[in-house]
C-alpha positions in Angstrom: 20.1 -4.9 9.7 17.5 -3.6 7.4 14.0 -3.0 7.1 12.3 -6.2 4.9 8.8 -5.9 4.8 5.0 -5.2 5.8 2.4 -7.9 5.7 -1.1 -7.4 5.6 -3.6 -9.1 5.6 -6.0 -9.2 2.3 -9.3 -10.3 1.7 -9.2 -10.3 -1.9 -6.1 -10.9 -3.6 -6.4 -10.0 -7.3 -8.3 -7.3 -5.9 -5.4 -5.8 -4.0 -2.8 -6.7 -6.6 -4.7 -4.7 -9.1 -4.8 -1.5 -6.4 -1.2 -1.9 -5.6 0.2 -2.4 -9.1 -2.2 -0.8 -11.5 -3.2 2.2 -9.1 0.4 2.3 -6.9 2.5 1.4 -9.7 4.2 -1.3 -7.4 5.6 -4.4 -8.8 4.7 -8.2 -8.3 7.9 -9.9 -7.0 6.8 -12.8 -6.0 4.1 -14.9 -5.3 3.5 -18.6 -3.3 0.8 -20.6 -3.1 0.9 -22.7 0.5 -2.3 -25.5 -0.1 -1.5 -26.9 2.9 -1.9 -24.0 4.8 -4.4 -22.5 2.8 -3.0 -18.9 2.2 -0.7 -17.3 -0.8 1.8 -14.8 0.1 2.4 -11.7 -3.0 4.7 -9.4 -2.6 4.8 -6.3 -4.1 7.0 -2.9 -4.3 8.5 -0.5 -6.3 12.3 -2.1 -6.4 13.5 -5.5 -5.7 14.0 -7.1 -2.1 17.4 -6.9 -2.1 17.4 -3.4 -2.3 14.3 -2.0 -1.3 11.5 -2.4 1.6 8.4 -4.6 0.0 5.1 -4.7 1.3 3.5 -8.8 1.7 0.0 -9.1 1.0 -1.2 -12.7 2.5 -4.5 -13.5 1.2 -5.7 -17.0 3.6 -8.0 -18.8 1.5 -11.0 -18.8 3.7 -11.1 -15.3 5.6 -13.0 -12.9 2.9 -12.1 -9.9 5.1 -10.3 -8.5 8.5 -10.9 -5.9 11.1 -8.3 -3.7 10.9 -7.8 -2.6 14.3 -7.2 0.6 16.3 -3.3 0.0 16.6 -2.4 0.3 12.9 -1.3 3.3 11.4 -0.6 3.6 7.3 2.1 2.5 4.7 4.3 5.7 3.9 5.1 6.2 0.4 7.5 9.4 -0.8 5.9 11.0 -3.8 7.4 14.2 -6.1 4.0 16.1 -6.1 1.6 14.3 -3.7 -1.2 16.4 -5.7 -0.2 14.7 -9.2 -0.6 11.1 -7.2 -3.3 11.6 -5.8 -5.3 12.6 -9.4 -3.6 9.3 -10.9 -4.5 7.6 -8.0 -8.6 8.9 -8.6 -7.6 8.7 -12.7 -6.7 4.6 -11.9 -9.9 4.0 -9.7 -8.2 4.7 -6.3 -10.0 6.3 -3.7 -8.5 9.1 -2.2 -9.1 9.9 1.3 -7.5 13.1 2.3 -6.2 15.5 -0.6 -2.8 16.7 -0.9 -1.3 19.5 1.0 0.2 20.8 4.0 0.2 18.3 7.4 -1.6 20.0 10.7 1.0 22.5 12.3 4.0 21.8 9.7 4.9 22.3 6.3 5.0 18.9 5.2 2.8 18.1 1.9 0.9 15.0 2.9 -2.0 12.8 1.5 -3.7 9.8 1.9 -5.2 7.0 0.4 -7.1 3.9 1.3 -6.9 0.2 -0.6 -9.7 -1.9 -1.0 -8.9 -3.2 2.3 -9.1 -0.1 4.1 -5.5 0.7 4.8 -4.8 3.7 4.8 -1.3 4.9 2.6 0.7 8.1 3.1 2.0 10.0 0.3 4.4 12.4 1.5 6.0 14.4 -0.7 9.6 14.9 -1.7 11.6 17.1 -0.2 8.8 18.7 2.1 9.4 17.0 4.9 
């Protein structure tokens, strides 16, 4: 067994596909239009599916936006200097909600980051944690 994916939710599709691949640097894989259903499913990463875990942006046609809730955490994404990704992330547009450095009672270099959605991404960086 292996870990797939994470869906969100998106109000905006083009919107979050430009934050996740020209801010994130993530990839579009794929992407599937349902008319039927009224939603497209994107998904984007950093390596393909069959090696890698993706994230799944579902954008349903007629919901502009989402509540996102008290029971969802954050996307974790391993960085080599969570202070260099955070200034490309501010350089690309990205809005940077907690700056690099040292987690509450560890050692481990954290930051984080919000997508036009709201969710909130992790960058941890390498070999700190």
């Amino acid at each position: 067994m292996r870990l797939l994916h994470t869906m969100l939710r998106v109000g905006n599709l083009e919107r979050s596909l430009a934050f996740y691949q020209d801010v994130l640097g993530m990839r579009l894989l794929r992407r599937q239009d349902y008319p039927d259903g009224r939603f497209t499913l994107a998904f984007v990463g950093f390596g393909d599916e069959d090696d890698t875990t993706v994230i799944e942006l579902t954008h349903n046609w007629d919901t502009a936006s989402y509540d996102l809730g008290t029971g969802y955490g954050h996307i974790a994404i391993e960085v080599e200097d969570a202070y260099r990704a955070c200034d490309l992330v501010r350089e690309r547009g990205g809005k940077v909600t907690r700056e690099a450095g040292p987690m509450k009672h560890g050692t481990t270099v954290i930051a984080f980051v919000e997508d036009p959605d709201g969710y909130k991404i992790e960058f941890i960086q390498k070999g700190t944690r």
